[in-house]
Structure formats: structure tokens, C-alpha cells
C-alpha positions, 0 to 999 in steps of 0.5 A: 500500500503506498502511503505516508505513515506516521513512524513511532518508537519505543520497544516494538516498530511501529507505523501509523497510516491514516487509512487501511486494515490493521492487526492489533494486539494489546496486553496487560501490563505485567504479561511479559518481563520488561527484559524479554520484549527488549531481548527479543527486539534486539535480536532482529534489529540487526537482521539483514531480512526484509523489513516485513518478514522480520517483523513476522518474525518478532510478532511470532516469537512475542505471541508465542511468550505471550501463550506460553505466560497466558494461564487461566487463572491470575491477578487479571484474567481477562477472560472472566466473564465480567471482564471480557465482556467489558473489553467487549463491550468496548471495542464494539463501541468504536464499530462503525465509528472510527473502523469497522471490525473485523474480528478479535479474540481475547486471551487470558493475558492479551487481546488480538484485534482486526479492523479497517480504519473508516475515512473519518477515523481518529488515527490509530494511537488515539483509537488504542488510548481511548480502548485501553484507557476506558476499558481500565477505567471501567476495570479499576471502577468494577474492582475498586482499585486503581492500578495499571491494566494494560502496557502502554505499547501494543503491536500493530501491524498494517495488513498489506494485502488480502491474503495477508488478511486471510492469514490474520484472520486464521490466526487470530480465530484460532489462537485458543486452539494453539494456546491449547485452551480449546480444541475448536475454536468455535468452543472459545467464548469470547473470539468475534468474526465479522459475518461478511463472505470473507471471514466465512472463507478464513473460518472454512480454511480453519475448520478444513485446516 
């Protein structure tokens, strides 16, 4: 996609457009030791591997220690049923406003999200600070507490083509199966898929897989 973005840096890359479809995964703020994400990215800064592939490469091994520290029990369980449907609730909120969802899946310990931005959007970082910042508010309110809930990154990919997104997609719906939570990712709560023709072509493959 040719476009001008918007380049940001902190621990992850990453690059802003104004229009297109993203992958987006957020999670809680003491998921993964401070230590690991900047070991991790250090490794590949160095690679000689084109940009896209090194990204796919750091975004596998990031998710892949998120998996592996994603129990189903802890100090915030995002899948209890109170708080998924917060988080829910939330990203739901800004369909049809800022982007139009395309499908998400919420994790014990992150949430993997798939949108299109819509023309009148806010740009993406104003879009994930609203999401973080009310689904923490309303947390801290149901828990009465006030601590930190999410890490202030997230890693966000812009989808570059249509197998890319079909690929997304497949992945996203069937992070609980990988994780080993469920054997069909049909039996996990709280994954959403938009009904268009498709996310149904993405679930086919999945189920045929």
C-alpha cells in the first residue's frame, strides 16, 4: 500500500497510516518481563531480512511468550466473564465509528484485534488510548482499585494485502486452539468474526485446516 505513515518508537516498530486494515494486539501490563520484549527486539534489529518478514518474525516469537505466560487463572484474567465482556463491550463501541471490525479474540493475558480504519477515523494511537484507557477505567471502577491494566505499547501491524488478511484472520480465530485452551475454536467464548463472505472463507480454511 503506498502511503505516508506516521513512524513511532519505543520497544516494538511501529507505523501509523491514516487509512487501511490493521492487526492489533494489546496486553496487560505485567504479561511479559520488561527484559524479554527488549531481548527479543534486539535480536532482529540487526537482521539483514526484509523489513516485513522480520517483523513476522518478532510478532511470532512475542505471541508465542505471550501463550506460553497466558494461564487461566491470575491477578487479571481477562477472560472472566465480567471482564471480557467489558473489553467487549468496548471495542464494539468504536464499530462503525472510527473502523469497522473485523474480528478479535481475547486471551487470558492479551487481546488480538482486526479492523479497517473508516475515512473519518481518529488515527490509530488515539483509537488504542481511548480502548485501553476506558476499558481500565471501567476495570479499576468494577474492582475498586486503581492500578495499571494494560502496557502502554501494543503491536500493530498494517495488513498489506488480502491474503495477508486471510492469514490474520486464521490466526487470530484460532489462537485458543494453539494456546491449547480449546480444541475448536468455535468452543472459545469470547473470539468475534465479522459475518461478511470473507471471514466465512478464513473460518472454512480453519475448520478444513
Amino acid at each position: 500500500m503506498d502511503a505516508i505513515g506516521t513512524f513511532t518508537r519505543r520497544n516494538l516498530p511501529h507505523l501509523y497510516y491514516p487509512q487501511g486494515t490493521y492487526f492489533i494486539t494489546y496486553r496487560l501490563h505485567d504479561s511479559l518481563p520488561v527484559g524479554l520484549v527488549k531481548e527479543l527486539t534486539k535480536k532482529y534489529e540487526n537482521s539483514t531480512e526484509a523489513p516485513s518478514i522480520r517483523e513476522k518474525r518478532i510478532f511470532k516469537k512475542y505471541d508465542e511468550l505471550l501463550d506460553k505466560g497466558c494461564p487461566l487463572e491470575g491477578a487479571i484474567n481477562l477472560t472472566s466473564s465480567e471482564i471480557a465482556k467489558l473489553n467487549q463491550r468496548v471495542i464494539h463501541q468504536y464499530d462503525g465509528k472510527d473502523y469497522s471490525l473485523l474480528c478479535y479474540c481475547i486471551m487470558p493475558n492479551h487481546i488480538h484485534l482486526v479492523f479497517t480504519l473508516l475515512e473519518e477515523n481518529r488515527g490509530i494511537s488515539k483509537i488504542m488510548k481511548s480502548i485501553k484507557g476506558i476499558s481500565a477505567r471501567e476495570y479499576n471502577k468494577m474492582k475498586g482499585t486503581s492500578g495499571i491494566i494494560w502496557q502502554d505499547e501494543s503491536y500493530d501491524r498494517l495488513v498489506r494485502d488480502e491474503n495477508e488478511l486471510f492469514n490474520v484472520i486464521k490466526y487470530v480465530i484460532n489462537n485458543p486452539v494453539k494456546a491449547n485452551f480449546v480444541s475448536n475454536w468455535r468452543m472459545w467464548k469470547w473470539t468475534f468474526v465479522a459475518q461478511n463472505s470473507f471471514c466465512a472463507a478464513a473460518i472454512a480454511e480453519v475448520e478444513t485446516g
